[in-house]
N, CA, C and O atoms as CSV, one atom per row, in Angstrom:
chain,resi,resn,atom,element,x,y,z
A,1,UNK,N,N,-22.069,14.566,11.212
A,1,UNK,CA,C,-21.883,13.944,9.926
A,1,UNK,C,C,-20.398,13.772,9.601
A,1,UNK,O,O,-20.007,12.769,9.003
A,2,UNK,N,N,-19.569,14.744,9.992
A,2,UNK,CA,C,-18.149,14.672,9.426
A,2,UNK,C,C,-17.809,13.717,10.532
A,2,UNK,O,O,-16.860,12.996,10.224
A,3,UNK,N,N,-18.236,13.525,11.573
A,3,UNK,CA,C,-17.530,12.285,12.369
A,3,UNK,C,C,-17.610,10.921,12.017
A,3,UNK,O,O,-16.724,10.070,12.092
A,4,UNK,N,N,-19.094,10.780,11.514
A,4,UNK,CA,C,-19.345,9.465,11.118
A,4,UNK,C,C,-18.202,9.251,9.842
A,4,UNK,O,O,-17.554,8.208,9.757
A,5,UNK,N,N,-18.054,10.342,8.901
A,5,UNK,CA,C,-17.462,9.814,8.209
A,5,UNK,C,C,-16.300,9.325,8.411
A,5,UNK,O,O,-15.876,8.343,7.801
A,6,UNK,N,N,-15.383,10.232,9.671
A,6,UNK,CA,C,-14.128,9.622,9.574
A,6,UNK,C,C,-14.018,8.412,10.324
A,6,UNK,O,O,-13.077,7.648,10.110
A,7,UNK,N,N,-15.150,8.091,11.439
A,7,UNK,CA,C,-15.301,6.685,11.905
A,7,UNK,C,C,-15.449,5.805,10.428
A,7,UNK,O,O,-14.538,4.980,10.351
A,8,UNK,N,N,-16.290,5.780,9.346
A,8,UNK,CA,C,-16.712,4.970,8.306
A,8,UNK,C,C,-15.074,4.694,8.259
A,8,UNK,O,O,-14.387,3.863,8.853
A,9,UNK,N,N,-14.795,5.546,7.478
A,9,UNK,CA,C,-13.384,5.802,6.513
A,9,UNK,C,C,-12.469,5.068,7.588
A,9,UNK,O,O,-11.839,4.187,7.003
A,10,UNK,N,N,-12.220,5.097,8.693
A,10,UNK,CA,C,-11.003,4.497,9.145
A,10,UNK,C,C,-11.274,3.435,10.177
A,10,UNK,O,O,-10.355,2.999,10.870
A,11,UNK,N,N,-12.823,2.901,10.325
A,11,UNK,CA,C,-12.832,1.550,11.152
A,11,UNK,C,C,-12.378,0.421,10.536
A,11,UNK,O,O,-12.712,-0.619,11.104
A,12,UNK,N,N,-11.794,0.318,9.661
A,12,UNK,CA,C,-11.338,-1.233,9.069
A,12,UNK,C,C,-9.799,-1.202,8.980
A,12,UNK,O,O,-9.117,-2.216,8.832
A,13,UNK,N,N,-9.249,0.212,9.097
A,13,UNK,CA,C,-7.671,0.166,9.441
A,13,UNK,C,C,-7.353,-0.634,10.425
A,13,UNK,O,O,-7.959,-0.770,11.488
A,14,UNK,N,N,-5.958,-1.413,9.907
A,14,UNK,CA,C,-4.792,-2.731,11.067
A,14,UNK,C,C,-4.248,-1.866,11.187
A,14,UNK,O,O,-4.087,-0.974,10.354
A,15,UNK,N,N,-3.741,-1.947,12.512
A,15,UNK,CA,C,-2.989,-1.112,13.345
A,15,UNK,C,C,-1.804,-1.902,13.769
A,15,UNK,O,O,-2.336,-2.890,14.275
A,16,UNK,N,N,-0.415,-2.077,13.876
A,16,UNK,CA,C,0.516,-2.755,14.237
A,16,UNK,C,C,1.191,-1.697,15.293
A,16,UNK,O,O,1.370,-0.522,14.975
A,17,UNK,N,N,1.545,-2.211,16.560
A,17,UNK,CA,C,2.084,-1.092,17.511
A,17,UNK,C,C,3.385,-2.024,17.729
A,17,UNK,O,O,3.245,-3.246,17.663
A,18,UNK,N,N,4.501,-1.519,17.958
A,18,UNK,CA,C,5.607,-2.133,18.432
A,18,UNK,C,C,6.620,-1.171,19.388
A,18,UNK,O,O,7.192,-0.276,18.766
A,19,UNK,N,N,6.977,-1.292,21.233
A,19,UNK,CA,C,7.838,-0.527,21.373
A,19,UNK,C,C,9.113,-1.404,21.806
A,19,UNK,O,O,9.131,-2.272,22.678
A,20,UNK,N,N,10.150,-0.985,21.011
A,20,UNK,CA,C,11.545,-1.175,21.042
A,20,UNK,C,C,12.293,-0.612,22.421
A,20,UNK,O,O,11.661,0.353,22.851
A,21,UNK,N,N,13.143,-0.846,23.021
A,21,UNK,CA,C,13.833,-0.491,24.008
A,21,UNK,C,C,15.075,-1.164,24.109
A,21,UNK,O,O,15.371,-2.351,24.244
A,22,UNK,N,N,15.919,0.184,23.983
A,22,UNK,CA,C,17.503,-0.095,23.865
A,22,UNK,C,C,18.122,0.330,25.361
A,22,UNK,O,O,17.842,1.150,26.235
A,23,UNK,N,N,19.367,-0.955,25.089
A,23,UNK,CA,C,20.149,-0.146,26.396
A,23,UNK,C,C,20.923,0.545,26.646
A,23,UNK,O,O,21.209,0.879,27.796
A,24,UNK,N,N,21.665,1.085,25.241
A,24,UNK,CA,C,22.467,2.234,25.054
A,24,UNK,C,C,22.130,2.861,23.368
A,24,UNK,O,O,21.658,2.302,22.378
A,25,UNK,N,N,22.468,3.831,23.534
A,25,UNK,CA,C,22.719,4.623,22.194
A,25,UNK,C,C,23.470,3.866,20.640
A,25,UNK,O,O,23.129,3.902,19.458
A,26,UNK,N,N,25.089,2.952,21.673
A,26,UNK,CA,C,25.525,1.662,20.370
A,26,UNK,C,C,24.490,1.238,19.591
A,26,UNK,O,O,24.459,1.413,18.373
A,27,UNK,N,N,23.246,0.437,20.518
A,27,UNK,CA,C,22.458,-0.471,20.228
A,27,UNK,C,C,21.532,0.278,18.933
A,27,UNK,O,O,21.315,-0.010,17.756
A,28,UNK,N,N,21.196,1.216,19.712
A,28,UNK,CA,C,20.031,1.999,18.793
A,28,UNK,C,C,20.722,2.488,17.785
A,28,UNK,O,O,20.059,2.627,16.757
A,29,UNK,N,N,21.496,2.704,17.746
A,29,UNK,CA,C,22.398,3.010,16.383
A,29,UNK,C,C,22.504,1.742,15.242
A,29,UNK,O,O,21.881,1.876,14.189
A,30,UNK,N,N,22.952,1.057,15.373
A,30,UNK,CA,C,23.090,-0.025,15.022
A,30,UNK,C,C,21.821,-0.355,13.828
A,30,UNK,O,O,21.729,-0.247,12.605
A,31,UNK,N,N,20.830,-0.865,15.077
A,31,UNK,CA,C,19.533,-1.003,14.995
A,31,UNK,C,C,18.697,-0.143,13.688
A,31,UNK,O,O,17.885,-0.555,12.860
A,32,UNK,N,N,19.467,1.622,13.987
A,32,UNK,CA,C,18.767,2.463,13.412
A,32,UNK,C,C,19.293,2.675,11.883
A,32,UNK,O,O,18.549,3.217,11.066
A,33,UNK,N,N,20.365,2.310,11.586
A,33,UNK,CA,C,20.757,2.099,10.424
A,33,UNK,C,C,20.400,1.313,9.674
A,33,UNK,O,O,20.075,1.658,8.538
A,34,UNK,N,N,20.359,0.181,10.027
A,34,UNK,CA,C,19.867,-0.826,9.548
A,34,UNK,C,C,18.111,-0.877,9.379
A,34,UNK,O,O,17.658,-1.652,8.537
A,35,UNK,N,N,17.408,-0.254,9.985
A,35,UNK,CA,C,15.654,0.175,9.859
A,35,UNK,C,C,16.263,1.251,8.530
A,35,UNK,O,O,15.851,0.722,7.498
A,36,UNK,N,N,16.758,2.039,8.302
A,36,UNK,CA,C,16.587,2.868,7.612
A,36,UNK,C,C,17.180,2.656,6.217
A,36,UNK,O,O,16.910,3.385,5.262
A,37,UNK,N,N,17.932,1.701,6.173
A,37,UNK,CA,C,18.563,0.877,4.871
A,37,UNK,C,C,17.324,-0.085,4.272
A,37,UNK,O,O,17.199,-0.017,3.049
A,38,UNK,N,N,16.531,-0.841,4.874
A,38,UNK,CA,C,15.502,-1.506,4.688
A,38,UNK,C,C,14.503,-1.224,4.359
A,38,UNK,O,O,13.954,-1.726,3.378
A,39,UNK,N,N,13.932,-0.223,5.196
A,39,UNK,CA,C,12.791,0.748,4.480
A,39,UNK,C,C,12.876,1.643,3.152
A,39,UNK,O,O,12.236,2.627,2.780
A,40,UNK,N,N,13.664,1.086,2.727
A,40,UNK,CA,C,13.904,2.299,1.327
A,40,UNK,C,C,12.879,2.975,0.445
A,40,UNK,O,O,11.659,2.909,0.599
A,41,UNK,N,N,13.371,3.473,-0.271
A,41,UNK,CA,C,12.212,3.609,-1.641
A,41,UNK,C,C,11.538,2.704,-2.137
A,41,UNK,O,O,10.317,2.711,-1.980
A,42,UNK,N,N,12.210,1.642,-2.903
A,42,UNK,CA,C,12.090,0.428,-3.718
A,42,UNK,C,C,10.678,-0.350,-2.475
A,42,UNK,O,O,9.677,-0.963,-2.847
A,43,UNK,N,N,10.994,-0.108,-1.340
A,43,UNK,CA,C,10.340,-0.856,-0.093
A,43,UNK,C,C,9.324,0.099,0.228
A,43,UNK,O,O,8.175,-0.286,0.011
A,44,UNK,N,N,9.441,1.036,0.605
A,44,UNK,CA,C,7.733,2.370,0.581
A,44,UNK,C,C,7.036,1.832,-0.149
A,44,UNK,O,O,5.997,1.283,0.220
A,45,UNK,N,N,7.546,1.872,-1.653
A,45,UNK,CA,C,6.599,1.573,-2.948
A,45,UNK,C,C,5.583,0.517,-3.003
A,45,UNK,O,O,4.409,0.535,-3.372
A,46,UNK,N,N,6.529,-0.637,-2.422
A,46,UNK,CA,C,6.011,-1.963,-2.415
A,46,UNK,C,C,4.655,-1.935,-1.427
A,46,UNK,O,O,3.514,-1.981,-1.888
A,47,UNK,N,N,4.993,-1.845,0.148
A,47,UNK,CA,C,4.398,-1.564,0.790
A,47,UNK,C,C,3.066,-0.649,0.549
A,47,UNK,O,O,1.938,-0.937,0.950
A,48,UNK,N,N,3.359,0.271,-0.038
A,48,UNK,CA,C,1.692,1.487,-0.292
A,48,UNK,C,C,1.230,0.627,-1.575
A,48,UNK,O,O,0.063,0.905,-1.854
A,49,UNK,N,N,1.664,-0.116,-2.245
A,49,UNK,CA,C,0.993,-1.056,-3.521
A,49,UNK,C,C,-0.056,-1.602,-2.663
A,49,UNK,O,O,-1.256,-1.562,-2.933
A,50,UNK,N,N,0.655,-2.302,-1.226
A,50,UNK,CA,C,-0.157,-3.478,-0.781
A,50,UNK,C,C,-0.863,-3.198,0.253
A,50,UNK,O,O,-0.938,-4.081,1.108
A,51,UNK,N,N,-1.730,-1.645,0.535
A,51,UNK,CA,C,-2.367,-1.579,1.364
A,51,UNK,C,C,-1.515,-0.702,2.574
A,51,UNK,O,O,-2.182,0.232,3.020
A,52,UNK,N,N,-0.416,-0.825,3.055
A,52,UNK,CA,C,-0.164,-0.086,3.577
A,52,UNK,C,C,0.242,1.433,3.760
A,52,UNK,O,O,1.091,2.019,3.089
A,53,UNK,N,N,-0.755,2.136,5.115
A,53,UNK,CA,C,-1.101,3.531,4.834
A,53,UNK,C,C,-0.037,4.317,4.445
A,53,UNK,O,O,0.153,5.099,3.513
A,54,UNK,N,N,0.977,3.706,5.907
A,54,UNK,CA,C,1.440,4.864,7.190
A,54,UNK,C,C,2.457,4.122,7.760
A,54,UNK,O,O,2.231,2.945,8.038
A,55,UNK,N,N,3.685,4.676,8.009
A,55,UNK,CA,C,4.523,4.016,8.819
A,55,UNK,C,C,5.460,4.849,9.908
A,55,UNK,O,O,5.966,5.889,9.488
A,56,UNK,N,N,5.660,4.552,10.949
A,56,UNK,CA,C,6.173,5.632,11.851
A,56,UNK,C,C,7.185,4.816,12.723
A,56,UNK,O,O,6.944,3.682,13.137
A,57,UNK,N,N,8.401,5.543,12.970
A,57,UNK,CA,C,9.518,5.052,14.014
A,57,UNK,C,C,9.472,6.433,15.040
A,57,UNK,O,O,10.105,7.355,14.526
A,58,UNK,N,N,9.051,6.684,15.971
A,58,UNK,CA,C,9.369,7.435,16.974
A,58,UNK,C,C,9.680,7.461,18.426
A,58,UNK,O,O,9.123,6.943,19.394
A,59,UNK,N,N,11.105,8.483,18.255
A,59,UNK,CA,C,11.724,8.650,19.539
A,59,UNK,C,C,10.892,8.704,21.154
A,59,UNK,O,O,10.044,9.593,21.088
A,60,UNK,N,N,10.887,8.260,22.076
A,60,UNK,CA,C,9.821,8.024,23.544
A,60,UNK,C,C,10.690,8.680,24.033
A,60,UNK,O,O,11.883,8.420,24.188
A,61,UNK,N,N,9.886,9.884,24.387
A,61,UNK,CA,C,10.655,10.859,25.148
A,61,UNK,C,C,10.813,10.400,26.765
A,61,UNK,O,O,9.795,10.132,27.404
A,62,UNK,N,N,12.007,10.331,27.324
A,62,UNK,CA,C,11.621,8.890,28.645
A,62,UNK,C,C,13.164,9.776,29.057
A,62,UNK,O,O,14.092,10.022,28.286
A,63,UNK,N,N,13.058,10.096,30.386
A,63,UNK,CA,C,14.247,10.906,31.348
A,63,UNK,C,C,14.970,9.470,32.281
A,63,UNK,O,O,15.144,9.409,33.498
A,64,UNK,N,N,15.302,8.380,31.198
A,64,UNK,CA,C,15.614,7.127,32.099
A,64,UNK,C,C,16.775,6.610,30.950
A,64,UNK,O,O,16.820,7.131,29.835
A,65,UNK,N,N,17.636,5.599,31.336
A,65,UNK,CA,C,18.897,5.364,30.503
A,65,UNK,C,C,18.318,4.515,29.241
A,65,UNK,O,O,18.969,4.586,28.199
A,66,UNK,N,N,17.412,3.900,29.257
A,66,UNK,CA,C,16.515,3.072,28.382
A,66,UNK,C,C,16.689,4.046,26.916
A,66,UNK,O,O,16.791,5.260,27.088
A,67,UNK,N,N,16.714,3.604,25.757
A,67,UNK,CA,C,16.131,4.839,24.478
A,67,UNK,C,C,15.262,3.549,23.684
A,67,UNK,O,O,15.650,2.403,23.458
A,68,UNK,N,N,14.120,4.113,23.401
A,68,UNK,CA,C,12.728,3.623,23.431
A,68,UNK,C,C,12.320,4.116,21.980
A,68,UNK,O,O,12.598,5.290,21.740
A,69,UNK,N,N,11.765,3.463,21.084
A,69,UNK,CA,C,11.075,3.787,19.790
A,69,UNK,C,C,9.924,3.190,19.984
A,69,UNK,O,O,9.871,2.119,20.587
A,70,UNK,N,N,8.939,3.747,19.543
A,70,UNK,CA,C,7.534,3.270,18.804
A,70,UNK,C,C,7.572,2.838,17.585
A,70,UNK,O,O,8.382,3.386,16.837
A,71,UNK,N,N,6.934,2.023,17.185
A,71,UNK,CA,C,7.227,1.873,15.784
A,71,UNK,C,C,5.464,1.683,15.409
A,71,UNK,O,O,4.786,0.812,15.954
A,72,UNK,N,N,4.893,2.686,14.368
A,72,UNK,CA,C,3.410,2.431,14.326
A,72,UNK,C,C,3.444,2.302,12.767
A,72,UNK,O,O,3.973,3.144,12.042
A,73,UNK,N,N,2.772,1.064,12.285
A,73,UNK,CA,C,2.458,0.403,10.829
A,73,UNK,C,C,0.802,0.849,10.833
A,73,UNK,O,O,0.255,1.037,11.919
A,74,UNK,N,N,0.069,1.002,9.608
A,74,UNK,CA,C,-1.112,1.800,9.460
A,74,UNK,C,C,-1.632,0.724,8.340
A,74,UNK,O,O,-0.858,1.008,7.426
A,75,UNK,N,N,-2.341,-0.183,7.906
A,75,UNK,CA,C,-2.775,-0.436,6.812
A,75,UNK,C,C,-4.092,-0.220,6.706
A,75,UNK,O,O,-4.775,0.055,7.693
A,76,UNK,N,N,-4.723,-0.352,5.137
A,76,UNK,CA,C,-6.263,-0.443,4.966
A,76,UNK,C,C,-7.377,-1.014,5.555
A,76,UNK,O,O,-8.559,-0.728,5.750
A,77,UNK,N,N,-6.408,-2.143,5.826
A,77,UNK,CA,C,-7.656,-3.555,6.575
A,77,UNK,C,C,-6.433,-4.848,6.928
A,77,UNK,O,O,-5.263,-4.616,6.627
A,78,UNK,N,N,-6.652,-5.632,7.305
A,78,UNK,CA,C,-6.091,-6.961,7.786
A,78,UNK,C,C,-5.697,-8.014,6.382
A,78,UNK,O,O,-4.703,-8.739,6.325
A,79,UNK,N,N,-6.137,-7.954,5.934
A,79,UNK,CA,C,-5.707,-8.441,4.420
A,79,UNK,C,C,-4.310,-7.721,3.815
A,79,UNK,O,O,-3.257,-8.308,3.563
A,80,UNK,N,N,-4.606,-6.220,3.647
A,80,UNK,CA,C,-3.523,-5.217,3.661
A,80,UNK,C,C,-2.486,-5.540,4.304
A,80,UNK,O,O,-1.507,-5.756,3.590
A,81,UNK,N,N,-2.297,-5.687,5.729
A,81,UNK,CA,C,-1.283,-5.895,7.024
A,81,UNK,C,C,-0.679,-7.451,6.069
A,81,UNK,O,O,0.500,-7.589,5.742
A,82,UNK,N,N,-1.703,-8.408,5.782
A,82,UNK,CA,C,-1.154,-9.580,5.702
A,82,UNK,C,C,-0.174,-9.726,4.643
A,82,UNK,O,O,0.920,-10.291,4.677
A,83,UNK,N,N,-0.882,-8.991,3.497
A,83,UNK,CA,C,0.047,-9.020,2.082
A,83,UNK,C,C,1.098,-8.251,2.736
A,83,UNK,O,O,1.954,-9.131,2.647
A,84,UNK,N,N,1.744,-7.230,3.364
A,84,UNK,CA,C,2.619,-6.566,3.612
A,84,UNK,C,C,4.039,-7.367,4.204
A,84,UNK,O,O,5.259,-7.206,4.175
A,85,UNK,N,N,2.923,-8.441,4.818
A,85,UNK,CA,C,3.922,-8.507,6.375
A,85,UNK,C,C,5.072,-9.950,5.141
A,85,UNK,O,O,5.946,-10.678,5.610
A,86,UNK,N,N,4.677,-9.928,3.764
A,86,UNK,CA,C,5.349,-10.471,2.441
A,86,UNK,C,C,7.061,-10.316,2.818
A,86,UNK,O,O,8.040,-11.054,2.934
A,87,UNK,N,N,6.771,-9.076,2.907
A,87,UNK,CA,C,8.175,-7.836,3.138
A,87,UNK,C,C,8.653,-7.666,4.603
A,87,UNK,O,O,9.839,-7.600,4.926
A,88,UNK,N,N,7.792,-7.614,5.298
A,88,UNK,CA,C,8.351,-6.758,7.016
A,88,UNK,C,C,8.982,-8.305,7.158
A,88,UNK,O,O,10.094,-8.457,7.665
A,89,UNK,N,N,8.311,-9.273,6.746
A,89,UNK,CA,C,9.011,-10.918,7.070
A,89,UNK,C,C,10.565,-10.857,7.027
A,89,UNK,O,O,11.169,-11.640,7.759
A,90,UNK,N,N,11.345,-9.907,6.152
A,90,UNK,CA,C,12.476,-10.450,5.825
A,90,UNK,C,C,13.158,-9.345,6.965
A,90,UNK,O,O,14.387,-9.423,6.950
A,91,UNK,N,N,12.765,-8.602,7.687
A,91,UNK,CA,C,13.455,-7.832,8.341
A,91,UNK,C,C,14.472,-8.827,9.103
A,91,UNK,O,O,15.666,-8.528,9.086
A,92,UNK,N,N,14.024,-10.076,9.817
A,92,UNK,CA,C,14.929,-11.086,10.802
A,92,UNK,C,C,16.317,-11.413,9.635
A,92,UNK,O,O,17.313,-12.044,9.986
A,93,UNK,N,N,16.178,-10.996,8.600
A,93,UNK,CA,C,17.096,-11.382,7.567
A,93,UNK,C,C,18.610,-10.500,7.622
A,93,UNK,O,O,19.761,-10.761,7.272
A,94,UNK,N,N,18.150,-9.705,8.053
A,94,UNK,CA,C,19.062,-8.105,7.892
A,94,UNK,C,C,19.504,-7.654,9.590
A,94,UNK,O,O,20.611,-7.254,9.951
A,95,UNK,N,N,18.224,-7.867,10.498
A,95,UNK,CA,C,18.233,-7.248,11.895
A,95,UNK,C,C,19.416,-7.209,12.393
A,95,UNK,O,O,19.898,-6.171,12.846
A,96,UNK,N,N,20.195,-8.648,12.362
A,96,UNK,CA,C,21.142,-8.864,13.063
A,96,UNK,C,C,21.544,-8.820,14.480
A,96,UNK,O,O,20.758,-9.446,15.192
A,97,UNK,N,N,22.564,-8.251,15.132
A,97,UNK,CA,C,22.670,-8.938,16.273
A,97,UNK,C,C,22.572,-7.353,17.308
A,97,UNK,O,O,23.502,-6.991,18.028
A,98,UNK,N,N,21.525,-6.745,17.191
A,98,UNK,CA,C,21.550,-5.468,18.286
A,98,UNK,C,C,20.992,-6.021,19.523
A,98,UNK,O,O,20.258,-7.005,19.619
A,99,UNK,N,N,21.329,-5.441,20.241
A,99,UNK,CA,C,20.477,-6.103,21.698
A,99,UNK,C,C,19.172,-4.827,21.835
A,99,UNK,O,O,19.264,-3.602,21.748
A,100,UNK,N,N,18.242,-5.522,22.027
A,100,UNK,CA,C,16.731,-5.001,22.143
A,100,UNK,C,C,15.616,-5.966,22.677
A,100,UNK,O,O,15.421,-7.156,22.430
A,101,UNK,N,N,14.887,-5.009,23.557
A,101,UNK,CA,C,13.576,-5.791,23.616
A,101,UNK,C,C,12.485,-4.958,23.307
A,101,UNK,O,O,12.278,-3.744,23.317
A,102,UNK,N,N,11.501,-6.531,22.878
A,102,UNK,CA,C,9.921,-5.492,21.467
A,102,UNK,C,C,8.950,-5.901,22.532
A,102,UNK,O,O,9.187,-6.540,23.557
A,103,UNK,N,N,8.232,-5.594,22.261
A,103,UNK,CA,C,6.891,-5.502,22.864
A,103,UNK,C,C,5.304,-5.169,21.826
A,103,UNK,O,O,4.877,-4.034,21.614
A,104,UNK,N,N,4.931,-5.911,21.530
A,104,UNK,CA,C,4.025,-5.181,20.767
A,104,UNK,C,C,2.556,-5.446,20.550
A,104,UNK,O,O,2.107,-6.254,21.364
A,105,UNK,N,N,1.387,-4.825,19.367
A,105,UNK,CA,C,0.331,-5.194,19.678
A,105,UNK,C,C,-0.357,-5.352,18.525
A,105,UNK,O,O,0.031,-4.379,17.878
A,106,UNK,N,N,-1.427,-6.168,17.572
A,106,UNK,CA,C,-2.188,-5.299,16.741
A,106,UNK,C,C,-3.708,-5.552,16.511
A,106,UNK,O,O,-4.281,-6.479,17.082
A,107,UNK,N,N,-4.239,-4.841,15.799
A,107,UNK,CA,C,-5.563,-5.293,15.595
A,107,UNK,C,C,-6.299,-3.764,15.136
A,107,UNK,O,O,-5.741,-2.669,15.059
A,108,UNK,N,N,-7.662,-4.089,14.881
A,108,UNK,CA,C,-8.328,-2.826,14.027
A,108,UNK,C,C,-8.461,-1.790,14.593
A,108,UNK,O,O,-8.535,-1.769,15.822
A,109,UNK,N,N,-8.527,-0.619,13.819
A,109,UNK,CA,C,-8.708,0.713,14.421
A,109,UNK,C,C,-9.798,0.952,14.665
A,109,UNK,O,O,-10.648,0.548,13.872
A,110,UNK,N,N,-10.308,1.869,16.120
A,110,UNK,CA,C,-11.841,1.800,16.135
A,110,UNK,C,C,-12.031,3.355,16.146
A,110,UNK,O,O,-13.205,3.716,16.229
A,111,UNK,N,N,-10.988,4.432,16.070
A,111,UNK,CA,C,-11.748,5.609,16.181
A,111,UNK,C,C,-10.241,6.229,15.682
A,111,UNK,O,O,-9.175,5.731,16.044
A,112,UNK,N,N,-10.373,7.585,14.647
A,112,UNK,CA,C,-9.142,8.473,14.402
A,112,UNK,C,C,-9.326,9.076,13.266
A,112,UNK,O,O,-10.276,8.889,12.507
A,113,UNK,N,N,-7.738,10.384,12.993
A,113,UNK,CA,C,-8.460,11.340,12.032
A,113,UNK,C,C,-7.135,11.151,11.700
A,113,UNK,O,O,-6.379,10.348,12.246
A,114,UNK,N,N,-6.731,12.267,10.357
A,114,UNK,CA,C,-5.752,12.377,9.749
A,114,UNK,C,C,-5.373,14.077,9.459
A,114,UNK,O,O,-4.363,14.385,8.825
């Protein structure tokens, strides 16, 4: 019973996966200032108004010269993701000129807990 529920409760979550890969530490610096100026308060707020859960930037632990982030976005449903992406839109506004390559994926969640 407690499984079904957390299948109920979280099969309609959008899932946005993105991994970043830098070629030096400059880059990710750069990069990382600028993610963290953008995401602010004023910007959390907005974002959890419109459906979105959860947001995550994490370090890929990787023994290679590469430095690698995940970046995992969580919303309610696909509607949620859409009103959001209002805001994530203006990131190309700010990004500027780091050298990086993305990779990424999204679509609904089919199984998870909290």
């Amino acid at each position: 019973m407690v499984i079904k529920k957390m299948i109920d409760a979280q099969s309609k979550n959008f899932v946005s996966v993105v991994l970043l890969s830098f070629p030096s530490k400059v880059q990710y610096d750069l990069w990382y200032e600028k993610y963290i100026t953008f995401y602010n308060t004023k910007a959390v707020d907005f974002l959890k108004k419109n459906g979105q859960i959860s947001q995550s930037a994490n370090l890929v632990d990787d023994d290679n010269d590469l430095i690698r982030v995940s970046l995992i976005w969580v919303y309610k449903n696909k509607n949620a993701y859409e009103a959001c992406q209002k805001f994530h839109g203006q990131w190309s506004k700010i990004a500027g000129d780091f050298i990086g390559k993305a990779s990424g994926y999204r679509g609904e969640q089919l199984w998870g807990f909290h």
